[in-house]
C-alpha positions as CSV (number, residue, x, y, z in Angstrom):
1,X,0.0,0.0,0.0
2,X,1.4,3.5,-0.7
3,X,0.6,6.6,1.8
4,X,0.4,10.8,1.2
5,X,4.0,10.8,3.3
6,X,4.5,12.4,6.7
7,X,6.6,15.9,6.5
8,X,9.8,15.8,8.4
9,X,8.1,18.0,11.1
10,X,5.7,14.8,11.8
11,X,2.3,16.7,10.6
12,X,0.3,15.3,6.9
13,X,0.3,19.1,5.8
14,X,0.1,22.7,6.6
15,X,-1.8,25.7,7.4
16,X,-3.9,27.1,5.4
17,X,-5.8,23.7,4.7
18,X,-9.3,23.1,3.5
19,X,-11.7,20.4,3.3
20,X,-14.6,20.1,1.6
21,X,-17.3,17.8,1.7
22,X,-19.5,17.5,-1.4
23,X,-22.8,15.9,-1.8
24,X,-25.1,15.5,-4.8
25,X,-28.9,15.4,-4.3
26,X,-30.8,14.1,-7.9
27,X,-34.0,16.3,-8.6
28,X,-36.8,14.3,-11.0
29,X,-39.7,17.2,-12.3
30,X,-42.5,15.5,-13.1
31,X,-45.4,16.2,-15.6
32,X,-47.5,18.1,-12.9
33,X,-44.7,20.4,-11.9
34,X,-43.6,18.1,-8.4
35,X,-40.3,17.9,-7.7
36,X,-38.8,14.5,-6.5
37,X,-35.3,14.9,-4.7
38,X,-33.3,12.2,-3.6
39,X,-29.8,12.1,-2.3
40,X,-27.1,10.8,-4.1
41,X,-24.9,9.1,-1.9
42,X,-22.2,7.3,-4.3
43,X,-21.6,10.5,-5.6
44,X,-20.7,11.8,-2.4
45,X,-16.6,13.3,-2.4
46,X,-14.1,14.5,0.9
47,X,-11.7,16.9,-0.8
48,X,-9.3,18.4,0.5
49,X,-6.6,21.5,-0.5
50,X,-3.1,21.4,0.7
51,X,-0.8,24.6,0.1
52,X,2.6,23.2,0.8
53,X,5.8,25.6,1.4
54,X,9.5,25.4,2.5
55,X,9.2,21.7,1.7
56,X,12.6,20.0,2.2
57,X,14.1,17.8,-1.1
58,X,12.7,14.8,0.7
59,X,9.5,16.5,1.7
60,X,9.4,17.4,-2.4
61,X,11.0,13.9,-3.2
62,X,8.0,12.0,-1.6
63,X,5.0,13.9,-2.5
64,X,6.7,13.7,-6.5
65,X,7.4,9.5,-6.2
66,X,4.0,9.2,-4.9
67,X,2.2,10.9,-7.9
68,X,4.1,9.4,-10.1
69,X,3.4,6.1,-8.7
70,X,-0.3,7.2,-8.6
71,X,-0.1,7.9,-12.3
72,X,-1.8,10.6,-11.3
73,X,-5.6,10.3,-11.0
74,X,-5.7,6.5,-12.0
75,X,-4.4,5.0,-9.4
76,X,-5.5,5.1,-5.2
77,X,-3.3,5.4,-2.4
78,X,-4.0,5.5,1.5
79,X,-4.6,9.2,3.2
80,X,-4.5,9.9,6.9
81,X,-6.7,13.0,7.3
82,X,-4.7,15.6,8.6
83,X,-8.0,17.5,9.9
84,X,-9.8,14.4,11.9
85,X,-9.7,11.8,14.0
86,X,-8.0,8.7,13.4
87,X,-10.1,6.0,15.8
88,X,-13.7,5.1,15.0
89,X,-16.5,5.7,17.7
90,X,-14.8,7.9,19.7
91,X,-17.4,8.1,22.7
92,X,-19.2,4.2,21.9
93,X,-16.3,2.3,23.5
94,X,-18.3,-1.2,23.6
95,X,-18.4,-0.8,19.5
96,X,-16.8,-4.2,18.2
97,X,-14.1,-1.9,16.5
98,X,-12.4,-1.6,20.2
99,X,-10.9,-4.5,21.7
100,X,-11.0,-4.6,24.9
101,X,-10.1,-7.3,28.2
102,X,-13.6,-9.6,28.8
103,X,-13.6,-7.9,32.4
104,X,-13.5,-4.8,31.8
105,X,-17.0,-3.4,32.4
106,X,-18.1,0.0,30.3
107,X,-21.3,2.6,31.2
108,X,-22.2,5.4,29.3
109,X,-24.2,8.3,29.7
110,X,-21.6,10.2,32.4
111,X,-21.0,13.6,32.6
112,X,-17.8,14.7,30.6
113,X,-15.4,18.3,29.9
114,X,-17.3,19.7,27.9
115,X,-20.7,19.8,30.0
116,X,-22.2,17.2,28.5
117,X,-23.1,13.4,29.3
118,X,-21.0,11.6,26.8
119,X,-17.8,10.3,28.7
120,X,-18.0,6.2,29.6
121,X,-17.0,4.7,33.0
122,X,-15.0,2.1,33.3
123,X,-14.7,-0.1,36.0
124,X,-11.9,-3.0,36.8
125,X,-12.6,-5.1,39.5
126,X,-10.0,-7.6,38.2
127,X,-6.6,-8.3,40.5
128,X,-4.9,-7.4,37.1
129,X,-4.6,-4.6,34.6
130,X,-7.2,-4.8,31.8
131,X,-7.2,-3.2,28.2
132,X,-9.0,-0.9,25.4
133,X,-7.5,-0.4,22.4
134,X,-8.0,-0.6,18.6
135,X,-5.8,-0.9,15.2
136,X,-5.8,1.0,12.1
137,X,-4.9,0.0,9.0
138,X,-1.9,2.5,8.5
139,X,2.1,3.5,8.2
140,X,3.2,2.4,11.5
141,X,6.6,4.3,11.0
142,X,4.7,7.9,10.9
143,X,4.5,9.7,14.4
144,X,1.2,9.6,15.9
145,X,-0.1,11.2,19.1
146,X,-2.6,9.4,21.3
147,X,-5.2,11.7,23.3
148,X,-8.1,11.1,26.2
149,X,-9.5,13.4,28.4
150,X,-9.8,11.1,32.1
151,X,-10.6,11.6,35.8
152,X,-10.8,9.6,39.0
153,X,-12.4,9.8,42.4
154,X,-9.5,7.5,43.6
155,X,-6.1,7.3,43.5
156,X,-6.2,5.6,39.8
157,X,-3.2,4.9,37.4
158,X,-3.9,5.3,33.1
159,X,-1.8,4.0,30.6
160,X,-1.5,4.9,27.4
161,X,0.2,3.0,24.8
162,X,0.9,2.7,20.9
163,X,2.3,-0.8,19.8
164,X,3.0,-1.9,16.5
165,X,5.3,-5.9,15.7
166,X,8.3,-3.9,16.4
167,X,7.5,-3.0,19.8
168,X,5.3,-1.1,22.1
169,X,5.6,2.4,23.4
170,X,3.5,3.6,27.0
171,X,3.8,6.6,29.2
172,X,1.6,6.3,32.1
173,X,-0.2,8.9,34.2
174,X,-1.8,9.6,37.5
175,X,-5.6,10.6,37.4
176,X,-7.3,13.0,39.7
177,X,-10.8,14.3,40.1
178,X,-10.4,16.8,37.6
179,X,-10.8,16.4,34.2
180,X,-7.4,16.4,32.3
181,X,-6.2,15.9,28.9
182,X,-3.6,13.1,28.4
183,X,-1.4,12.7,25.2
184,X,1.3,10.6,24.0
185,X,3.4,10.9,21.2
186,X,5.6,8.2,19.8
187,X,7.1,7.2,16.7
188,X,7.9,3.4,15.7
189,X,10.7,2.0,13.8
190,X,9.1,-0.5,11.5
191,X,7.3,-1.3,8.3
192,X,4.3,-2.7,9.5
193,X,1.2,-1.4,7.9
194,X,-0.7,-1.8,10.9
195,X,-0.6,-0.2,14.2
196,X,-3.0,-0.2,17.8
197,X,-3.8,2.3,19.7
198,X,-4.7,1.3,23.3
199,X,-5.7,2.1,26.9
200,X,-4.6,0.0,30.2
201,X,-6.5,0.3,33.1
202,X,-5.0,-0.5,36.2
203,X,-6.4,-3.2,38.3
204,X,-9.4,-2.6,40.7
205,X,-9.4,0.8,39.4
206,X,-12.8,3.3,38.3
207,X,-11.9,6.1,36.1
208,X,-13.9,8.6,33.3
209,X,-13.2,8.6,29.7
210,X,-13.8,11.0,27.1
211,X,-12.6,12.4,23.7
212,X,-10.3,9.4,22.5
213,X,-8.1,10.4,19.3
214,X,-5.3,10.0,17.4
215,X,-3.8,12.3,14.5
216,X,-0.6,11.3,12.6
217,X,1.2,14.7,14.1
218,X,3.1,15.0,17.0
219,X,0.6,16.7,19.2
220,X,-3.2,16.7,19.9
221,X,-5.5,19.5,18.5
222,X,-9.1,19.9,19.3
223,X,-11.2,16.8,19.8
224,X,-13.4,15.8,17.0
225,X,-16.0,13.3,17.6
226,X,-16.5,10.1,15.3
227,X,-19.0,7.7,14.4
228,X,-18.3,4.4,12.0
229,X,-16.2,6.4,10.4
230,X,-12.6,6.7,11.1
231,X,-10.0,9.1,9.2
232,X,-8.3,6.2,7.8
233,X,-8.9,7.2,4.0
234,X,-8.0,3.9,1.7
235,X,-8.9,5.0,-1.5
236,X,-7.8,8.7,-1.9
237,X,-6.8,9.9,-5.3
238,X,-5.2,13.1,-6.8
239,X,-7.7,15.3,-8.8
240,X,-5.6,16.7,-11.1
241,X,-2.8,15.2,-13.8
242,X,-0.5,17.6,-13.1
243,X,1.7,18.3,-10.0
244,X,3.8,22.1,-10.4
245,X,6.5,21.9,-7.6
246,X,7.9,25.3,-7.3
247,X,11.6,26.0,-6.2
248,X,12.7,29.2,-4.7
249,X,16.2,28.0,-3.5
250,X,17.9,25.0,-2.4
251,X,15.9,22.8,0.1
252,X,13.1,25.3,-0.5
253,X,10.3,23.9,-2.3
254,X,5.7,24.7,-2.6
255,X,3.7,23.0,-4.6
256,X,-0.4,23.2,-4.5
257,X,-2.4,19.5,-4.5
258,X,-6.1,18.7,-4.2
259,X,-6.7,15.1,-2.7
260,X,-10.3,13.9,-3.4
261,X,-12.4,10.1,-1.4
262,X,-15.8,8.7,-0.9
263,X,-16.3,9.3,2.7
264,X,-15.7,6.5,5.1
265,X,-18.4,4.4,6.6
């Protein structure tokens, strides 16, 4: 599989980006006059605009190989969207897409940070710590960063952790009634095309959860909420034949690039 590559600063692109999301919605007038509209769902697009500048050779070197491989528009490649959220069902944490320890019980419905009821508890009752996590389908050599708001009416411990075949990484933290935001950033070296995202919660704790994410950048932005669909985008394509790279000096590359994909889910 081939991937939109990862700039050297460990983000998918720059400021000022745009996304788009375009639907189409098929109008029959009949005899009478009526109007019949329908959606059109297959012809649904997620495009967005990247304005890239002071691109390194490699930077330049990778975006070039890839649309050259691409042939263009023809041919698909795997995008991570720079804008969203990584994980699928965010805030449903008993969704089969997480994997999760068989004793680990989860309750929605509890107040969260944001001053609504959407964070889950969990509870561990085990004598051992148990697990939430769930994999994506991506690079596991780009830099991710891991996010979760938590809290705890007891002395509780969190774990966060990114593993991929080469090895796991984990920073661990201790949670307090408050609501705080929790990150970790890692980077793997490997060329597995697959990497997990997890949570370990430590034994006969009761903590909150809220606002799970992970961006392929090396530090968390706002949290956006997700449903089935995850930012994972498999079958993203070029919309234009033509790539114009621009040099203004050595190392110092911009080019402009328009990414289109059926939405996910």
């Amino acid at each position: 599989m081939t991937y939109f590559p990862q700039m050297t600063t460990g983000a998918i692109g720059q400021y000022p980006l745009s996304l788009r999301r375009i639907q189409r919605t098929i109008v029959n007038e009949c005899l009478d006059g009526q109007r019949i509209k329908l959606s059109d769902p297959g012809a649904a697009l997620v495009r967005w605009q990247f304005d890239l500048r002071e691109l390194l050779d490699a930077e330049r070197n990778a975006i070039q190989q890839l649309f050259q491989s691409a042939e263009g528009r023809l041919n698909s490649f795997t995008l991570l969207d720079p804008t969203g959220n990584l994980l699928a069902w965010s805030e449903k944490l008993d969704e089969p897409v997480w994997q999760k320890s068989p004793a680990l019980s989860l309750a929605s419905g509890f107040p969260d940070p944001v001053g609504s009821s959407r964070a889950t508890h969990v509870n561990n009752t085990s004598g051992t710590d148990l697990t939430l996590d769930q994999t994506l389908n991506a690079p596991g050599w780009f830099s991710y960063c891991l996010s979760v708001y938590s809290r705890s009416d007891q002395s509780s411990t969190l774990t966060m952790t990114q593993q991929t075949p080469a090895g796991i990484s984990r920073r661990s933290f201790l949670l307090q009634s408050a609501w705080r935001r929790f990150a970790l950033t890692a980077k793997s070296d490997t060329t597995a095309e697959s990497i997990s995202f997890g949570l370990e919660i430590a034994n006969n704790a009761s903590i909150d959860l809220f606002g799970i994410q992970v961006e392929a950048q090396p530090g968390a932005s706002a949290y956006k909420r997700t449903a089935s669909a995850n930012g994972v985008y498999a079958n993203a394509r070029f919309d234009d034949d033509k790539l114009t790279i621009t040099t203004y000096g050595p190392g110092r590359h911009a080019c402009s690039l328009a990414i289109v994909s059926q939405p996910n889910g």
